[in-house]
ChimeraX commands (.cxc) that place a marker at each C-alpha (Angstrom):
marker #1 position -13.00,17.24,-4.01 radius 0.5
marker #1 position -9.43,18.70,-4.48 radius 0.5
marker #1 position -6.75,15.76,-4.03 radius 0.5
marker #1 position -4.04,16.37,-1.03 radius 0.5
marker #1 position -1.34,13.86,-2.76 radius 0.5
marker #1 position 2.43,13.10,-2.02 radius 0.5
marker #1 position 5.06,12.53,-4.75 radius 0.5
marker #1 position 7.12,9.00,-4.52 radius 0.5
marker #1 position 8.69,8.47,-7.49 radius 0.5
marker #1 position 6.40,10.41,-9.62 radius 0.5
marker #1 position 3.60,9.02,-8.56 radius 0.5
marker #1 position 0.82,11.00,-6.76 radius 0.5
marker #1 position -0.07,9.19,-4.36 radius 0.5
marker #1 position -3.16,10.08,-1.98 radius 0.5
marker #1 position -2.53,11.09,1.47 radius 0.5
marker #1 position -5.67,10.18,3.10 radius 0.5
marker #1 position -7.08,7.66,6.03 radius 0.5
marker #1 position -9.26,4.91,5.52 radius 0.5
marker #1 position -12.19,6.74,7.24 radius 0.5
marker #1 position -11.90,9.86,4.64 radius 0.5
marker #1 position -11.65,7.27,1.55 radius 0.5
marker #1 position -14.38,5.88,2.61 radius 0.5
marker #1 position -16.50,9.16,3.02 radius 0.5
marker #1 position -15.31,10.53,-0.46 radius 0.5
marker #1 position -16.25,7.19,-2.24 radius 0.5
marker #1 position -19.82,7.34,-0.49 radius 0.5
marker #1 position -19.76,11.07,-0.88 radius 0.5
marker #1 position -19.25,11.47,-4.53 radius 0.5
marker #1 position -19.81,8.11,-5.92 radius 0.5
marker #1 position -21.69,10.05,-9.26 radius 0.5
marker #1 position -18.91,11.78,-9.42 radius 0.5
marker #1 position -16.60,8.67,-9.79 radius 0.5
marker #1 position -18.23,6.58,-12.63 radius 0.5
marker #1 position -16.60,6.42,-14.98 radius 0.5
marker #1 position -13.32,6.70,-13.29 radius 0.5
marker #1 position -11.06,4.36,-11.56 radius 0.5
marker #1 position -8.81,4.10,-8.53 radius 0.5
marker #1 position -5.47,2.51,-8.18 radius 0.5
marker #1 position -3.83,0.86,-4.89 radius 0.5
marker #1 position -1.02,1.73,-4.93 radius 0.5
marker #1 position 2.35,-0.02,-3.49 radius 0.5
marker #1 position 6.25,-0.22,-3.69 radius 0.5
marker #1 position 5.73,-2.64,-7.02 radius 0.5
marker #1 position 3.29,-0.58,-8.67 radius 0.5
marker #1 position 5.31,2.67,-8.00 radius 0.5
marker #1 position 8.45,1.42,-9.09 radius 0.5
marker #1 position 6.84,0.43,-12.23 radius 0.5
marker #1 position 5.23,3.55,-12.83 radius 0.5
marker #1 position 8.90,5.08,-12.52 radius 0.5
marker #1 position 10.31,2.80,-15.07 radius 0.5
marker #1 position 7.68,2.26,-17.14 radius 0.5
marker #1 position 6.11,5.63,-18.93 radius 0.5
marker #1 position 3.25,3.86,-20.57 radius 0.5
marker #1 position 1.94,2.71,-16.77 radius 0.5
marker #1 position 3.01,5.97,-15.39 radius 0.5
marker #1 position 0.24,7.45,-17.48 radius 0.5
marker #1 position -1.93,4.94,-16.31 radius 0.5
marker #1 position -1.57,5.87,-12.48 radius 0.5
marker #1 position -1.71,9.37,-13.63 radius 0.5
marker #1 position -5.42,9.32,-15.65 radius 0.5
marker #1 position -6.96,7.09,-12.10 radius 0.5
marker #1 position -9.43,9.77,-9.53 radius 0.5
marker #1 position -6.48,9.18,-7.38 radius 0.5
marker #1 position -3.79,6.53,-6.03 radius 0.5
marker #1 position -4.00,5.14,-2.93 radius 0.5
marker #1 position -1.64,4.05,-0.36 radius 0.5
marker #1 position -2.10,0.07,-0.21 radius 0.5
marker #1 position 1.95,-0.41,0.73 radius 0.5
marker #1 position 3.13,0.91,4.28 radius 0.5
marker #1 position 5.76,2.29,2.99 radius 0.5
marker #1 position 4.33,4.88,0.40 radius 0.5
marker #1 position 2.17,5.99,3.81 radius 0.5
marker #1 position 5.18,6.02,5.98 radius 0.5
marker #1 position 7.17,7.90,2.99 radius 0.5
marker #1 position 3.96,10.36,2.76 radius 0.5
marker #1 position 4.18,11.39,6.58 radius 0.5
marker #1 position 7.98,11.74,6.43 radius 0.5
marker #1 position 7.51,14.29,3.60 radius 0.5
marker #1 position 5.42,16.80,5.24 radius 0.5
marker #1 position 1.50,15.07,5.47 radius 0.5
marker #1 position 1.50,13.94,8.91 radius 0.5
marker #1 position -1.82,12.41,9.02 radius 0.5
marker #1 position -0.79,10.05,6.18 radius 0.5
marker #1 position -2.11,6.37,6.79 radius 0.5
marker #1 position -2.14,2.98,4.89 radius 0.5
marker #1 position -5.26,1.95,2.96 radius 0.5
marker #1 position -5.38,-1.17,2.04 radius 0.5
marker #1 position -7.22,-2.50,-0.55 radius 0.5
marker #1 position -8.82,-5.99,0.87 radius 0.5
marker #1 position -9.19,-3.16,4.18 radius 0.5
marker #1 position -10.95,-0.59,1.95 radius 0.5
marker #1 position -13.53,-3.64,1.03 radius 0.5
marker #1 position -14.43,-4.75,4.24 radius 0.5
marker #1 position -14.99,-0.86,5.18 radius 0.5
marker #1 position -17.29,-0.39,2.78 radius 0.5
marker #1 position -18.77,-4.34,2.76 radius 0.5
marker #1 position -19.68,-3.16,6.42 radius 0.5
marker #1 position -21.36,0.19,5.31 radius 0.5
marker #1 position -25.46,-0.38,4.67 radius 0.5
marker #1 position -25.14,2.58,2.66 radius 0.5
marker #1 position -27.20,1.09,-0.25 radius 0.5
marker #1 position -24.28,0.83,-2.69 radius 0.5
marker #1 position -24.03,-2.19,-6.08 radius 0.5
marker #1 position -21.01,-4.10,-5.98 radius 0.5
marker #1 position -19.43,-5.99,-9.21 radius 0.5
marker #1 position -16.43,-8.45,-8.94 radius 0.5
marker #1 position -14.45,-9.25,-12.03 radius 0.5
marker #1 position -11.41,-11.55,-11.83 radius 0.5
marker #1 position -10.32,-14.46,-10.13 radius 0.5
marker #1 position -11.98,-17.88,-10.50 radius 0.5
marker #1 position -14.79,-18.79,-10.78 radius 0.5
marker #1 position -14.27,-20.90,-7.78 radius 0.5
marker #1 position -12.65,-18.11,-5.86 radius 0.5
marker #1 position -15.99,-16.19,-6.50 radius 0.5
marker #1 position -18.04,-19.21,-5.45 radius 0.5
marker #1 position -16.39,-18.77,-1.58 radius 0.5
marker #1 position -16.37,-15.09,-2.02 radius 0.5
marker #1 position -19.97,-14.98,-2.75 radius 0.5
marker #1 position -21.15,-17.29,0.36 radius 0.5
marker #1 position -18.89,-15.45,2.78 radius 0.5
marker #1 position -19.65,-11.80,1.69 radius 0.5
marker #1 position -23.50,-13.03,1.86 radius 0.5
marker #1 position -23.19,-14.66,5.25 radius 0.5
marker #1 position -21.10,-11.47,7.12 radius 0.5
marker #1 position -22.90,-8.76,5.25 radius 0.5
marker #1 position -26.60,-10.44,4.53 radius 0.5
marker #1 position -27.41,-6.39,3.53 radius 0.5
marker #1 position -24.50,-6.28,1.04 radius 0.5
marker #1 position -25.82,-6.00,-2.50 radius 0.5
marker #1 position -24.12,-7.86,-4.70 radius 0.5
marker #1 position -24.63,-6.63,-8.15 radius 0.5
marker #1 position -23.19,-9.27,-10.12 radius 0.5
marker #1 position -19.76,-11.21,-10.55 radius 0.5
marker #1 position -17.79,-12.04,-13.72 radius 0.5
marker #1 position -14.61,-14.42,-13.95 radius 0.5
marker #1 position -12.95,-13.13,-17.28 radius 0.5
marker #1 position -10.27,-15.66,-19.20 radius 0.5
marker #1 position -6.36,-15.91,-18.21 radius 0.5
marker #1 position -6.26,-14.76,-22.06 radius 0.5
marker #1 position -6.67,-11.69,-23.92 radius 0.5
marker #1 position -10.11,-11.23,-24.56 radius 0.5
marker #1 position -11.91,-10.71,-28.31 radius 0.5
marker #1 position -13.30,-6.97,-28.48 radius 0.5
marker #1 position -17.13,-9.21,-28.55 radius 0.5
marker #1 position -15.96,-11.06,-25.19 radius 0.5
marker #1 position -14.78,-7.32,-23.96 radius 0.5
marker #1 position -18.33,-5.58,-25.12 radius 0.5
marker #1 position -19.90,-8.65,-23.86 radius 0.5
marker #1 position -18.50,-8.04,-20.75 radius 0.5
marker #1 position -18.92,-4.25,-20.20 radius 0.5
marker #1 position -22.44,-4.60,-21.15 radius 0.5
marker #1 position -23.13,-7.13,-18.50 radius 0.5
marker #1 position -21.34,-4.88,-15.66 radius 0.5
marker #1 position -23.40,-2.01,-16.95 radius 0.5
marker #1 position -26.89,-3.70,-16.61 radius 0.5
marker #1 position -25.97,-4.80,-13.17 radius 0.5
marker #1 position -26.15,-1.33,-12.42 radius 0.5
marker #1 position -23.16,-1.46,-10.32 radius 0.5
marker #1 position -21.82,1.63,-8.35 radius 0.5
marker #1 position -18.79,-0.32,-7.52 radius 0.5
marker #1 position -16.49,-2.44,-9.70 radius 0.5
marker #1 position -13.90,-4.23,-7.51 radius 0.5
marker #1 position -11.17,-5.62,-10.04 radius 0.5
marker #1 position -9.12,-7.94,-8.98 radius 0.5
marker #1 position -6.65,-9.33,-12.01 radius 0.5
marker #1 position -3.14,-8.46,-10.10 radius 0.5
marker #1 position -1.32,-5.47,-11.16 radius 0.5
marker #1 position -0.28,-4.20,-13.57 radius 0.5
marker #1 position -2.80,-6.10,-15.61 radius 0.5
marker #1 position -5.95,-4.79,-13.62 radius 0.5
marker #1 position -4.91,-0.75,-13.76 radius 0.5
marker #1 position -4.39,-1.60,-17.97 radius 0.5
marker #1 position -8.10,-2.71,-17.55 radius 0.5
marker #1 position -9.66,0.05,-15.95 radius 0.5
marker #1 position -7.21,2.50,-17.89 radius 0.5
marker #1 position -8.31,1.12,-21.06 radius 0.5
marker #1 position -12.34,0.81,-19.48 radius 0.5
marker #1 position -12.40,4.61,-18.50 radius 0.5
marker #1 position -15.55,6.16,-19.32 radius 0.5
marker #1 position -16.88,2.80,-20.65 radius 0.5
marker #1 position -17.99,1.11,-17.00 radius 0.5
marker #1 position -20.66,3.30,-15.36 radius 0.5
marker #1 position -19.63,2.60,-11.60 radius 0.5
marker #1 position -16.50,3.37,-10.46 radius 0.5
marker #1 position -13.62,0.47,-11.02 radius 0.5
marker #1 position -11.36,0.08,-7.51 radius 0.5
marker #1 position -8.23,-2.61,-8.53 radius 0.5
marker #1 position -7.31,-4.73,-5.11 radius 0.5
marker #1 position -5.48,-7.31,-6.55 radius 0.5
marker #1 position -5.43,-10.48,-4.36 radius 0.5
marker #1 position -8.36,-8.90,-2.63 radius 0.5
marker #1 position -10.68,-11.29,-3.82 radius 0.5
marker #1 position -8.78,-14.57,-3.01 radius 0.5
marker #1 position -8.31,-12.72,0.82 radius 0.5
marker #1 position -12.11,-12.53,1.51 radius 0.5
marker #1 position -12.61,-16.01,-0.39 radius 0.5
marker #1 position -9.55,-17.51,2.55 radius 0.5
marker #1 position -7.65,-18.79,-0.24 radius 0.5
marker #1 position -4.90,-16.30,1.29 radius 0.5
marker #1 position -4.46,-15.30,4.56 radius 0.5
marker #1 position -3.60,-12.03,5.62 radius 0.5
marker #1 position -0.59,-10.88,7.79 radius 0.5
marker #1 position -0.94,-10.67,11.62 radius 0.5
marker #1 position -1.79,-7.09,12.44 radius 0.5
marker #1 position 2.01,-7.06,13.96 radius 0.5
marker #1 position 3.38,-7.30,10.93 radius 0.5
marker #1 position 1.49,-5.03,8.80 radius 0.5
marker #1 position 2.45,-2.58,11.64 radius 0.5
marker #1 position 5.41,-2.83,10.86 radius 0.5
marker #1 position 5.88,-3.30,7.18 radius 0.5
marker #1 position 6.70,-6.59,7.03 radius 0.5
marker #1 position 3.35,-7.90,5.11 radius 0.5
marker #1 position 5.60,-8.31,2.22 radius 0.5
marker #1 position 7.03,-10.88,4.06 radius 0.5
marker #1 position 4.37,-12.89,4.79 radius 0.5
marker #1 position 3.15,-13.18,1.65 radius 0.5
marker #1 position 6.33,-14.10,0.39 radius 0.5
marker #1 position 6.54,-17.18,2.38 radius 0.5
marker #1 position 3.23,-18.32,1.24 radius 0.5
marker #1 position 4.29,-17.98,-2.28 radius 0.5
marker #1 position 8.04,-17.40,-2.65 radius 0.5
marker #1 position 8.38,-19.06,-6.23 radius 0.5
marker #1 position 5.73,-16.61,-7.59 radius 0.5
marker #1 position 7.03,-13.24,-5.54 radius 0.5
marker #1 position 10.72,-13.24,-4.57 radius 0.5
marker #1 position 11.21,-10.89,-7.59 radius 0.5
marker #1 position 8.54,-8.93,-6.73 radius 0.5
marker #1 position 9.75,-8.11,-3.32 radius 0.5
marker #1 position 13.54,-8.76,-3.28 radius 0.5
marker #1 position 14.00,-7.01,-6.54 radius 0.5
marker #1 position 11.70,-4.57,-6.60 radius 0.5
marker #1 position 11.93,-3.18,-3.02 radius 0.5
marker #1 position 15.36,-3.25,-3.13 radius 0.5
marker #1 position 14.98,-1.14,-6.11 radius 0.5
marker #1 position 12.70,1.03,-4.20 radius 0.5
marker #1 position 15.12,1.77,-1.52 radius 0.5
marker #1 position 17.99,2.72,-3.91 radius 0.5
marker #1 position 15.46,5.04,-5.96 radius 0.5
marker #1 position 14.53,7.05,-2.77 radius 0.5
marker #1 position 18.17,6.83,-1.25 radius 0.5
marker #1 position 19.25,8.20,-5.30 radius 0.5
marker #1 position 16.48,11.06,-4.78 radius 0.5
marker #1 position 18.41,12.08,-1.55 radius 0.5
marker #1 position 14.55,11.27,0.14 radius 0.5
marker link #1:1,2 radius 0.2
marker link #1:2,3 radius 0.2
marker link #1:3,4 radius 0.2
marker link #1:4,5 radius 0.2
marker link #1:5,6 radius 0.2
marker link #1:6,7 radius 0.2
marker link #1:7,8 radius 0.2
marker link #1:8,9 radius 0.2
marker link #1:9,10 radius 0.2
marker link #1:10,11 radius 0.2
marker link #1:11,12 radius 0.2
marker link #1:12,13 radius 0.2
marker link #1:13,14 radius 0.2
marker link #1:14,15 radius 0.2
marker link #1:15,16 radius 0.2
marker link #1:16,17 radius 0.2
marker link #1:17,18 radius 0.2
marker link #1:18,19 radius 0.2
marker link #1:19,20 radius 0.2
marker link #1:20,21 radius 0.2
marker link #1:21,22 radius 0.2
marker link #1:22,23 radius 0.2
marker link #1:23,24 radius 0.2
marker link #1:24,25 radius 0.2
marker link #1:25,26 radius 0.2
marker link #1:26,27 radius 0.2
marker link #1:27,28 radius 0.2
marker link #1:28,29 radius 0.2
marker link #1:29,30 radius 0.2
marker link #1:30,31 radius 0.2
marker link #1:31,32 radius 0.2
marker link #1:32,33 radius 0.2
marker link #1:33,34 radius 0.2
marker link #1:34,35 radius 0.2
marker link #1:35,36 radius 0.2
marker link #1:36,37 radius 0.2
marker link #1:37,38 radius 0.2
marker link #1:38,39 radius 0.2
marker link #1:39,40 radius 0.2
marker link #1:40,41 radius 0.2
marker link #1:41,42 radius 0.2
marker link #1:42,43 radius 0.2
marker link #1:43,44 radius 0.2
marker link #1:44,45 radius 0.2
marker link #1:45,46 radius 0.2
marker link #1:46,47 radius 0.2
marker link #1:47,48 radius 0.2
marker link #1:48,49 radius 0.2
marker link #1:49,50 radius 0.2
marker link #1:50,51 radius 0.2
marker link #1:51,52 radius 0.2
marker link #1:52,53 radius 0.2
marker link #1:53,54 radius 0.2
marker link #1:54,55 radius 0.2
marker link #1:55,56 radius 0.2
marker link #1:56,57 radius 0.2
marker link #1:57,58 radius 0.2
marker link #1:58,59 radius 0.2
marker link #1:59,60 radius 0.2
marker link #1:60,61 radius 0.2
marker link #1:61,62 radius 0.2
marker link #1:62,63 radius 0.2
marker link #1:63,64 radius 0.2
marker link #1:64,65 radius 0.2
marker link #1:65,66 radius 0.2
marker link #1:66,67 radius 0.2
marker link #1:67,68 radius 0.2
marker link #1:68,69 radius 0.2
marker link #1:69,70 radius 0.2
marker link #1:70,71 radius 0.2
marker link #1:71,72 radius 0.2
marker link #1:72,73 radius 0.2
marker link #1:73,74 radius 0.2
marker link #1:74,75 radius 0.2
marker link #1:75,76 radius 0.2
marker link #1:76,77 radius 0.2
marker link #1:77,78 radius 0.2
marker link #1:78,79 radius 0.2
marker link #1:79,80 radius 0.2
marker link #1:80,81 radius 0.2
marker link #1:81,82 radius 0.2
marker link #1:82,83 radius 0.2
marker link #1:83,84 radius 0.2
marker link #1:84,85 radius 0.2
marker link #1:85,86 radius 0.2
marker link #1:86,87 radius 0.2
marker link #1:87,88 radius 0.2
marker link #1:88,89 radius 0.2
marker link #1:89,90 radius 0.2
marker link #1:90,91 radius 0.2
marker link #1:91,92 radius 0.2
marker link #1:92,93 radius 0.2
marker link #1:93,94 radius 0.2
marker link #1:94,95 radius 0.2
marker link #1:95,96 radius 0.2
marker link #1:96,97 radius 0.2
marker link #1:97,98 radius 0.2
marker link #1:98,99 radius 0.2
marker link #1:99,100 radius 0.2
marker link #1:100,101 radius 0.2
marker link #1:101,102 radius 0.2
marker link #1:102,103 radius 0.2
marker link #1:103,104 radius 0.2
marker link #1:104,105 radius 0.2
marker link #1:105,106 radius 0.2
marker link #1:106,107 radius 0.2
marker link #1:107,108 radius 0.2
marker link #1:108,109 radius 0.2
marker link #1:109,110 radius 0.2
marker link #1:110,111 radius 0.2
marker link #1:111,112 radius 0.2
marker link #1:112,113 radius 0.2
marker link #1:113,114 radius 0.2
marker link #1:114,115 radius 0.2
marker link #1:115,116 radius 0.2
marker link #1:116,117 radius 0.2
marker link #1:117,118 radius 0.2
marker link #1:118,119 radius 0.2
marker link #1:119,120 radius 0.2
marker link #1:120,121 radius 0.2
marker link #1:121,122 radius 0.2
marker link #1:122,123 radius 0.2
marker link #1:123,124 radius 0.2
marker link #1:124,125 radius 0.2
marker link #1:125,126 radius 0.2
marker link #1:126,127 radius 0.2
marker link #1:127,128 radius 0.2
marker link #1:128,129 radius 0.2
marker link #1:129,130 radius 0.2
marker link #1:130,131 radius 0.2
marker link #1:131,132 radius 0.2
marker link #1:132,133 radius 0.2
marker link #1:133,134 radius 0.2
marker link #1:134,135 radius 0.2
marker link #1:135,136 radius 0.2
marker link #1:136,137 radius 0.2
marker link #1:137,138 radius 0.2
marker link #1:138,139 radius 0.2
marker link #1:139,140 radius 0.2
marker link #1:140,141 radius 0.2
marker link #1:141,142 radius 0.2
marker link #1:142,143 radius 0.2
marker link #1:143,144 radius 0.2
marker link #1:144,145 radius 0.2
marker link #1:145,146 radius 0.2
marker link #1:146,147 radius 0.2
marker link #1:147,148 radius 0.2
marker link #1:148,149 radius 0.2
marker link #1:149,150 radius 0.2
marker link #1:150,151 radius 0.2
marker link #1:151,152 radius 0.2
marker link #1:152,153 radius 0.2
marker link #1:153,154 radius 0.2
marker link #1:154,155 radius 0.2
marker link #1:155,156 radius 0.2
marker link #1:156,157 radius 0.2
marker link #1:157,158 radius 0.2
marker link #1:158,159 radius 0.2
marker link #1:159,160 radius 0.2
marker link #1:160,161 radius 0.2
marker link #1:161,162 radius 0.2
marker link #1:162,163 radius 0.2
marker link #1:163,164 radius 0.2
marker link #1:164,165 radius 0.2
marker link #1:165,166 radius 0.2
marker link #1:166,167 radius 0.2
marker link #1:167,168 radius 0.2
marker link #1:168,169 radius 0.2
marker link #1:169,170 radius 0.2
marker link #1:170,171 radius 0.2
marker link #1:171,172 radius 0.2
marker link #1:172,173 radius 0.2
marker link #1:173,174 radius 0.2
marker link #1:174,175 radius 0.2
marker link #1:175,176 radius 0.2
marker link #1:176,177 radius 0.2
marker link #1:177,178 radius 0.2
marker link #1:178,179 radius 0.2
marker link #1:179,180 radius 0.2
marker link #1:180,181 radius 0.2
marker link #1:181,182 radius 0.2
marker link #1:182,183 radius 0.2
marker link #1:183,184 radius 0.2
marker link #1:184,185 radius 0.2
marker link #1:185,186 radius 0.2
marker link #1:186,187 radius 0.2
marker link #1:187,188 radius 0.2
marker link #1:188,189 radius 0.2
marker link #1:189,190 radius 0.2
marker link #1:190,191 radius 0.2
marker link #1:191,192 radius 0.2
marker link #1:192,193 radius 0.2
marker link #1:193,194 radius 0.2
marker link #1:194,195 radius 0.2
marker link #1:195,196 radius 0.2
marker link #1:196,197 radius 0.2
marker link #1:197,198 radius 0.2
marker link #1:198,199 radius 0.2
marker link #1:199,200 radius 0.2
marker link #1:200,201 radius 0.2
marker link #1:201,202 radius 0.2
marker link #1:202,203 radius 0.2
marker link #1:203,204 radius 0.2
marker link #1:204,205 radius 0.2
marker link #1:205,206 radius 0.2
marker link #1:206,207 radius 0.2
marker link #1:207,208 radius 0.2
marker link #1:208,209 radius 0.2
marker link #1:209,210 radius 0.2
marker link #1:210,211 radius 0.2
marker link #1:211,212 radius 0.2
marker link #1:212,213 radius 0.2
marker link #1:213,214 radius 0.2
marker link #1:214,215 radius 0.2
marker link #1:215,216 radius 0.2
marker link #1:216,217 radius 0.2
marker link #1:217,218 radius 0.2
marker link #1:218,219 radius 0.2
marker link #1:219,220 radius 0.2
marker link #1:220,221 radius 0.2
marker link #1:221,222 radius 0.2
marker link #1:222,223 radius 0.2
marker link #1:223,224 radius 0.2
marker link #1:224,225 radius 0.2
marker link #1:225,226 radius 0.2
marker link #1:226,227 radius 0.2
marker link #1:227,228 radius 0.2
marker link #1:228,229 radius 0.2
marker link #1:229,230 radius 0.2
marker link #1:230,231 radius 0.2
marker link #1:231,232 radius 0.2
marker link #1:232,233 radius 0.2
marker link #1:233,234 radius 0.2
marker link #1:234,235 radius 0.2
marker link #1:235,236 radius 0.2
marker link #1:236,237 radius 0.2
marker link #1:237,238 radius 0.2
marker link #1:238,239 radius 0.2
marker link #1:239,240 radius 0.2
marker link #1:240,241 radius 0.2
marker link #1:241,242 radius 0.2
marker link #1:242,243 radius 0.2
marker link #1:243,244 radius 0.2
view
């Protein structure tokens, strides 16, 4: 299926609705193993900008996503009207909800984290088959550990591969796992620690209006005030720079 994709700071980002992502990922899931699919976001595409080696990354995934509002909002500004945001802890629930047969893997977060995640998935989706669930190290792992690993994911017999180790760390993963995993590798980020209710999610009022960012900052300001202060400010004075 030929991409439809918008340009934001050399980035292609998908345009695309939740309903259609979830259709193509049903659709052509033998088509997508071995391949991966980025969220993307304001942090992740300013990155990609300044950053060639991660640029490439974003470049080599089946496609990028729009997780942030404003890469959506950009999108529809630029010509591609039916542009919408897909979240990634969204895009899992859509497809949690979908008796459609499909293996899912988790790898990241704790091993608590996937303790709650496990019990809640099972109780609000008792036909959701979970294929397996790995919490890796917060260190870089031996090439055994790695092979270890991608052998385990592999037997599962997963079609899915949610990966949820924060950016940019998670797209490096599936970058550097490409044609090694045989289901298809989806990075969400905090994704996993949503569904467990470690971290709640923004009132739908906000996320209407692009202030999710905000939320999550006051949860955890120590850990993201560079991430959003910074790096959307540098977002704005890229695009306003482009004359976009």
């Amino acid at each position: 299926m030929k991409n439809q994709c918008c340009n934001i700071l050399g980035t292609d980002v998908l345009v695309t609705r939740m309903e259609d992502t979830v259709a193509r990922i049903e659709n052509d899931i033998d088509g997508l193993r071995g391949e991966y699919i980025c969220v993307g976001n304001v942090h992740t595409t300013v990155m990609a900008h300044d950053d060639p080696d991660y640029r490439i990354v974003q470049r080599e995934a089946a496609f990028v996503l729009p997780d942030g509002k404003p890469l959506s909002v950009y999108s529809r500004k630029h010509g591609f009207p039916e542009a919408q945001r897909v979240t990634g802890p969204d895009l899992m629930l859509a497809l949690f909800a979908r008796d459609n047969g499909l293996r899912h893997y988790f790898y990241g977060a704790t091993e608590e984290t996937l303790t709650l995640l496990h019990q809640k998935l099972t109780q609000t989706y008792p036909h959701l088959q979970i294929a397996g669930m790995t919490s890796p190290p917060f260190r870089q792992l031996s090439s055994r550990e790695d092979d270890a690993d991608v052998a385990k994911i592999n037997e599962s017999k997963a079609d899915i591969i949610w990966v949820g180790l924060g950016a940019p760390k998670q797209e490096n993963w599936m970058y550097r796992h490409k044609g090694r995993v045989d289901g298809v590798m989806i990075g969400v980020g905090a994704g996993f620690d949503y569904h467990a209710g470690n971290i709640k999610r923004a009132p739908r009022w906000m996320q209407a209006c692009s202030l999710e960012w905000l939320y999550r900052l006051l949860q955890d300001p120590r850990r993201l005030f560079r991430r959003y202060f910074v790096t959307n400010s540098r977002y704005l004075w890229l695009i306003h720079r482009e004359g976009k």
